[in-house]
C-alpha positions as CSV (number, residue, x, y, z in Angstrom):
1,X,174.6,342.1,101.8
2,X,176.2,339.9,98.5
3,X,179.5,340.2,98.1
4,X,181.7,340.5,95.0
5,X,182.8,337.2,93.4
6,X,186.8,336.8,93.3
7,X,187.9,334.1,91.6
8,X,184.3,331.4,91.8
9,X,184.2,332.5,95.7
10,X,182.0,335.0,97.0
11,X,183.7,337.7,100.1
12,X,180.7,338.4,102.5
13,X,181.3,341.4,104.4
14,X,181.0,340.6,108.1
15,X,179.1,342.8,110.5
16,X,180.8,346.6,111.6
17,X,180.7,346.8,115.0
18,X,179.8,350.3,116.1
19,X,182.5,352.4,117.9
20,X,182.5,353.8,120.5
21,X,181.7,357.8,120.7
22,X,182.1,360.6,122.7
23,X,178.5,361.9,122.5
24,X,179.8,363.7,119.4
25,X,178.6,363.0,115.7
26,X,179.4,359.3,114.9
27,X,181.5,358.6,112.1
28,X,180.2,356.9,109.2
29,X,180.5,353.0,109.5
30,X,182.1,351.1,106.6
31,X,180.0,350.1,104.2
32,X,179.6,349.5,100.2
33,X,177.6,352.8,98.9
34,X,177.6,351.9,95.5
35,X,177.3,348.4,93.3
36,X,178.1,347.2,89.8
37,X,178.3,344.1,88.0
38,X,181.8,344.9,87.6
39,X,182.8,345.9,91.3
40,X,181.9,347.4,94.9
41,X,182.1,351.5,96.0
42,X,183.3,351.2,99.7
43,X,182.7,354.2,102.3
44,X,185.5,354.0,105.3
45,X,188.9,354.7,106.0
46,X,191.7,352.5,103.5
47,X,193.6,351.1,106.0
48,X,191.0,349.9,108.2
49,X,188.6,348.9,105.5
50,X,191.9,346.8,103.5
51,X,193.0,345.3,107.0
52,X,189.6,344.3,108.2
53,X,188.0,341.0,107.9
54,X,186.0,342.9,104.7
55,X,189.1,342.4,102.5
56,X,191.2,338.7,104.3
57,X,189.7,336.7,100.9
58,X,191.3,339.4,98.6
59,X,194.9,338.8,100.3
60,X,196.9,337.9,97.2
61,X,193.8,338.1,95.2
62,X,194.1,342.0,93.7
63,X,196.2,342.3,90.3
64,X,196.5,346.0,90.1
65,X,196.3,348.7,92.6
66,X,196.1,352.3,90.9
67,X,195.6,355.2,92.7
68,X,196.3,358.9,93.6
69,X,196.0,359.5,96.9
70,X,196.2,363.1,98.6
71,X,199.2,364.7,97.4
72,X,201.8,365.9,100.7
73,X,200.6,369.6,100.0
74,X,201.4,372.3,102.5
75,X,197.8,373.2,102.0
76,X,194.5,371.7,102.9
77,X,192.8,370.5,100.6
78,X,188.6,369.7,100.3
79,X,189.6,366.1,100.2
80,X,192.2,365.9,102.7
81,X,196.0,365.5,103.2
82,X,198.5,365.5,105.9
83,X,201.7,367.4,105.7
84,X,205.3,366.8,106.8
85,X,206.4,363.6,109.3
86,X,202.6,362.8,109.4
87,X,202.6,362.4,105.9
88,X,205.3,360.7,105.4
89,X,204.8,358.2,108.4
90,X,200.9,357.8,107.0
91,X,202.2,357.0,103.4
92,X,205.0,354.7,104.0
93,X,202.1,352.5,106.2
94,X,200.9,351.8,103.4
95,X,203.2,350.0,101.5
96,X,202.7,346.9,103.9
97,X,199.0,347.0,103.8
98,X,198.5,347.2,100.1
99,X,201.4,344.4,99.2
100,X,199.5,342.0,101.5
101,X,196.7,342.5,99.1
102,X,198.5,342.0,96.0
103,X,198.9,338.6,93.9
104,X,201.9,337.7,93.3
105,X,203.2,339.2,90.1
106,X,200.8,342.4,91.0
107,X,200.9,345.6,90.8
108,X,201.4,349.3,92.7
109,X,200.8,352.2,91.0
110,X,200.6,355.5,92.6
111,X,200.7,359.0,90.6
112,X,202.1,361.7,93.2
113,X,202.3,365.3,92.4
114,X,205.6,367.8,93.5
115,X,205.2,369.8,96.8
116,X,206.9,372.7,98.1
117,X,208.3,373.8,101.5
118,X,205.9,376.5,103.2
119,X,206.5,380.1,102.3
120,X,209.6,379.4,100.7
121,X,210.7,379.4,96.6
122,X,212.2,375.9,97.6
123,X,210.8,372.5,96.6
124,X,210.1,370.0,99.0
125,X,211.6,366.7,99.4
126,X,208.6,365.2,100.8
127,X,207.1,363.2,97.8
128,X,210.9,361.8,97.6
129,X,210.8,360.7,101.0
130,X,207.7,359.3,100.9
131,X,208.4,357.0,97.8
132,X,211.6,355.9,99.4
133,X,209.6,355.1,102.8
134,X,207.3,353.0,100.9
135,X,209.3,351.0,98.6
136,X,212.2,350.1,101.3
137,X,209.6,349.4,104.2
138,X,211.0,346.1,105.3
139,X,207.2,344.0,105.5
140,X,206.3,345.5,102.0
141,X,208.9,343.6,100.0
142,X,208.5,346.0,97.3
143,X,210.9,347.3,94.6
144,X,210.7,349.9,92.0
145,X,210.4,348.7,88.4
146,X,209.9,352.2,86.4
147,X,209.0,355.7,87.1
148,X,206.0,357.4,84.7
149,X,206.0,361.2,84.1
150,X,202.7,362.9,83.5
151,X,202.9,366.1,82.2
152,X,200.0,368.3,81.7
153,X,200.5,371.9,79.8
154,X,197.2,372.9,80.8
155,X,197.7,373.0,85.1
156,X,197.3,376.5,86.6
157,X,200.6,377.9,86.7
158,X,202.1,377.1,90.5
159,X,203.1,377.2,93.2
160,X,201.6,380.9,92.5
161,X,203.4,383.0,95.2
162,X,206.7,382.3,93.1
163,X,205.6,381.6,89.5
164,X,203.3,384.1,88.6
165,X,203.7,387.0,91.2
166,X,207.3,386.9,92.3
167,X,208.5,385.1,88.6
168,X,211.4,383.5,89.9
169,X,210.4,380.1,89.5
170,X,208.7,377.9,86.0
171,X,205.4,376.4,86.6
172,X,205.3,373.1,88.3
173,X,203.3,371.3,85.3
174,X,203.9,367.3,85.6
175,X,203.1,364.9,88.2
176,X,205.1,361.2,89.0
177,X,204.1,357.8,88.2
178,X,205.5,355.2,90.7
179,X,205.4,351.1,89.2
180,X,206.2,349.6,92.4
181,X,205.8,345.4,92.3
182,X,206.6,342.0,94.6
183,X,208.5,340.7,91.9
184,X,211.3,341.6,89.7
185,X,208.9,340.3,86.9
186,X,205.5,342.0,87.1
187,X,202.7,340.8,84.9
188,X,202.9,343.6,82.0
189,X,203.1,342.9,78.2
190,X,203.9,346.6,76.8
191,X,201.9,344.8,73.4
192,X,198.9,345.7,75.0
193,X,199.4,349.8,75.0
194,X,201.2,350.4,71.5
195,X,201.0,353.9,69.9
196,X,200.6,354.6,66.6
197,X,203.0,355.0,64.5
198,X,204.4,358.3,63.9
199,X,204.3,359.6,60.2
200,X,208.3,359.4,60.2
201,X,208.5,355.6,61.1
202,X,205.3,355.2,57.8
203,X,207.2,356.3,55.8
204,X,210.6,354.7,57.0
205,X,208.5,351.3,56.6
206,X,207.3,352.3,53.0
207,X,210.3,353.2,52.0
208,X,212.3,350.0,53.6
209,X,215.2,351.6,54.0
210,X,217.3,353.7,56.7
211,X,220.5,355.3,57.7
212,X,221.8,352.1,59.9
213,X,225.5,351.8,61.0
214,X,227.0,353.4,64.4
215,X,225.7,356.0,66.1
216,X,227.8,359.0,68.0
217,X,226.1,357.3,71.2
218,X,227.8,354.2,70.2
219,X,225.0,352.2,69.2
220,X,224.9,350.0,66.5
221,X,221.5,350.3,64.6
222,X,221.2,346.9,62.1
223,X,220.5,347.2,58.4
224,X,217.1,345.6,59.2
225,X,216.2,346.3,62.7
226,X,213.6,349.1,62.3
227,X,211.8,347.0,59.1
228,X,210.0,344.5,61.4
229,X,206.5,346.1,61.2
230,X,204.4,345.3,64.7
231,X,201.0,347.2,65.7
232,X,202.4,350.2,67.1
233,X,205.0,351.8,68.5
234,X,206.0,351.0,71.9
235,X,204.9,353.4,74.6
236,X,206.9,355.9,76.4
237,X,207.2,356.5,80.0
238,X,206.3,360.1,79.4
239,X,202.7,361.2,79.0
240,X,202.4,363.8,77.1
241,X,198.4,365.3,77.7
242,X,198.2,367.7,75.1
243,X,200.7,368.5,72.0
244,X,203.6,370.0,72.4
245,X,203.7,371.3,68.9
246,X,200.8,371.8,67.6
247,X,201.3,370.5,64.1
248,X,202.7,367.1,65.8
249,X,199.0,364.9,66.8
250,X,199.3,363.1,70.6
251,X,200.0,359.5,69.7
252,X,197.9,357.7,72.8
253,X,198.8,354.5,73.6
254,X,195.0,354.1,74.2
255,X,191.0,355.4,73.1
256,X,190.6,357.4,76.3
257,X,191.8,361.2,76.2
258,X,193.9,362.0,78.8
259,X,193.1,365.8,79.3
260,X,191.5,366.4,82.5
261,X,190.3,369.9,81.6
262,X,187.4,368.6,79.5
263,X,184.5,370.4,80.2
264,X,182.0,369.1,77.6
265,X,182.4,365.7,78.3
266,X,178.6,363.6,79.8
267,X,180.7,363.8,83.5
268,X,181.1,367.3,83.3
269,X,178.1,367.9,82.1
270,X,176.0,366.3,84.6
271,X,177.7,367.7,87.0
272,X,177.2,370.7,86.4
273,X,173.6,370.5,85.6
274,X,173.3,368.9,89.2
275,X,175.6,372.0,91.1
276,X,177.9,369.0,91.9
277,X,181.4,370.0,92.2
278,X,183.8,367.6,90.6
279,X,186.4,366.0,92.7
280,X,189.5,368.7,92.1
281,X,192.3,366.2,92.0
282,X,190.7,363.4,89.3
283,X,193.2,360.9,88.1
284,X,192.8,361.2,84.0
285,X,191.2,358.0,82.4
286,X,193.5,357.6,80.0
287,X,196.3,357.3,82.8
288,X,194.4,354.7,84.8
289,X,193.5,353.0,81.1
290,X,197.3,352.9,80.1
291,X,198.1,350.9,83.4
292,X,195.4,349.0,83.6
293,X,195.5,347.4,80.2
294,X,199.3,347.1,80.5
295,X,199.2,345.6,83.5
296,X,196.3,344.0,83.4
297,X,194.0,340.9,81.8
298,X,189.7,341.1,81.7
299,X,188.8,339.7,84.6
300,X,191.4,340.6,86.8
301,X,190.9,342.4,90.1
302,X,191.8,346.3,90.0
303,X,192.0,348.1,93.0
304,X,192.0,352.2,93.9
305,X,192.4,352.9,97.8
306,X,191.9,356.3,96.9
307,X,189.1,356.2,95.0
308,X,187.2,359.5,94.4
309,X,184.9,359.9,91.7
310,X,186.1,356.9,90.9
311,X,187.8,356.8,87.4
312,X,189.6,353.8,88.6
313,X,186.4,351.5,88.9
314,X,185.0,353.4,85.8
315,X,187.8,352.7,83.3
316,X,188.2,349.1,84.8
317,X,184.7,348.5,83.8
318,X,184.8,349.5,80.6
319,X,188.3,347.6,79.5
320,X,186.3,344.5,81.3
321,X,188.5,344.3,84.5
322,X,186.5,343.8,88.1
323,X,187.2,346.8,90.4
324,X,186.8,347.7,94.4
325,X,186.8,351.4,95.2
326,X,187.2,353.0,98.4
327,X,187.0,356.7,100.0
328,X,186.1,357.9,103.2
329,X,183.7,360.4,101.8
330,X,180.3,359.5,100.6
331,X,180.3,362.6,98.6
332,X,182.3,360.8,95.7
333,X,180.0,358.1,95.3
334,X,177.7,360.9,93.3
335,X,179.9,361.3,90.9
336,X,180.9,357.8,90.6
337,X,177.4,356.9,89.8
338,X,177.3,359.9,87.1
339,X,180.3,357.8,85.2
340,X,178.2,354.4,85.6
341,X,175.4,356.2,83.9
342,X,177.2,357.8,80.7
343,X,175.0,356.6,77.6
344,X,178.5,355.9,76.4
345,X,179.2,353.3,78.7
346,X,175.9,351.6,78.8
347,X,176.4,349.7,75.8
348,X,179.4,348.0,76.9
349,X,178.3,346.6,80.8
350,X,174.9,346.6,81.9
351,X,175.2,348.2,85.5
352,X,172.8,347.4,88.5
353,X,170.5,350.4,89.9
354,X,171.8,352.2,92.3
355,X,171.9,350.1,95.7
């Protein structure tokens, strides 16, 4: 098999060894299941695959990881999650695993959804834990640098039981963003991810003028320091999905939408007109496109442990960035190759056929 060049060298995987069974149905071996000019689809479990001899030549290598992985749900789910200690002593694992993989001024950003305690109107301080457990683990060397909110008006109203049955509770309608990093300095250039400017701020620039002086939150705004007329606006750390007033337009900090209720779109298209049910926890692109062009050059090495269908890899390739996905179930890979296929994205990289 060729391997994916990082950095002028090539990483050869090396030869699986077969486990051992117990006359039951093998697992799937580790292996790459789908391949781009712009990155490699593994099959196999995270861990093992990132701590095998598959990954030592991206130690230090990978800019960006970006993923969602399965939420700490009291629930099963079709794409499976633990619950409880297990989650929590599975998650915070991870932190030393995916550091070792991360250059030095990389990345680690993980979008984690609320949880709640069984049976009970309470929420759970699982996805709390879990954060803390992974930032503080003492071989990770990681620290926080800023927390994202990603809130979606259009998520089914939950957890059901006590928002739309009992009504006692509101519904449970944004997720977190977690920036973790190595450094205290990150690579990130907030340049990259401007908004638009608002029609307030236009006019404000037209006009050249403002109400400066102190405000009752004791700031002091300069005569001059809103005339200074950049690209943009700089971004938020809330992302809004859809408008909150409807007479106000969503000022993305990027082309992609970042709706994930689209249903006319080529993805959701295909899949449908193949009976192929779309992964039910998809990260939106415009999320993974924020992050990866703010954290991000092309070229650079993008990561998503978690992949899926694979928006990571997808987005990555289109904003020119090399990708490796992984998921332990070949299922994904489907629909992966569905977003490699979209007429839309053809134009821009020329993919390989399908391996």
């Amino acid at each position: 098999m060729r391997g994916q060049k990082v950095k002028g060298r090539s990483v050869r995987p090396d030869v699986v060894r077969k486990p051992r069974t117990s006359g039951k149905t093998p697992p799937i071996l580790p292996h790459i299941a789908q391949r781009e000019r712009s990155g490699l689809y593994w099959i196999g479990d995270s861990v093992q695959l990132l701590t095998s001899a598959h990954f030592h030549a991206l130690r230090g290598k990978v800019n960006l990881i970006i993923t969602s992985p399965p939420f700490p749900l009291n629930s099963k789910k079709s794409y499976g999650n633990l619950d409880g200690s297990k989650y929590l002593e599975w998650f915070a694992a991870l932190a030393p695993v995916l550091s070792e993989l991360l250059a030095p001024n990389g990345s680690v950003v993980i979008e984690l959804g609320n949880s709640w305690e069984p049976e009970r109107p309470v929420q759970s301080l699982l996805h709390l834990e879990a954060l803390i457990a992974f930032a503080k683990h003492k071989r990770a060397n990681l620290r926080l640098i800023q927390q994202f909110v990603c809130y979606n008006p259009s998520r089914l109203p939950s957890p059901a039981q006590w928002v739309t049955i009992k009504r006692i509770r509101a519904v449970d309608s944004f997720t977190h963003v977690w920036w973790l990093a190595k450094c205290d300095l990150p690579k990130a250039d907030n340049r990259r991810v401007l908004r638009p400017y608002s029609k307030a701020m236009r006019a404000l620039l037209k006009r050249a003028e403002y109400n400066s002086g102190r405000r009752p939150s004791e700031h002091v705004l300069g005569a001059k320091s809103f005339l200074k007329r950049h690209r943009g606006a700089i971004a938020h750390n809330v992302f809004e999905l859809e408008p909150l007033d409807s007479h106000r337009p969503v000022r993305l900090p990027n082309a992609f939408a970042f709706a994930n209720t689209r249903s006319n779109d080529y993805f959701s298209r295909t899949c449908r007109s193949k009976k192929i049910t779309p992964h039910p926890a998809r990260m939106p692109e415009g999320l993974a496109a924020f992050f990866i062009k703010f954290l991000t050059k092309p070229n650079d090495l993008v990561l998503d442990p978690f992949a899926g269908s694979n928006t990571t890899g997808y987005t990555a390739a289109r904003l020119h960035r090399r990708w490796i996905a992984i998921d332990r179930q070949k299922k994904y890979v489907k629909q992966s190759r569905i977003r490699f296929n979209d007429p839309a994205f053809a134009p821009k990289v020329k993919t390989r056929r399908k391996p």
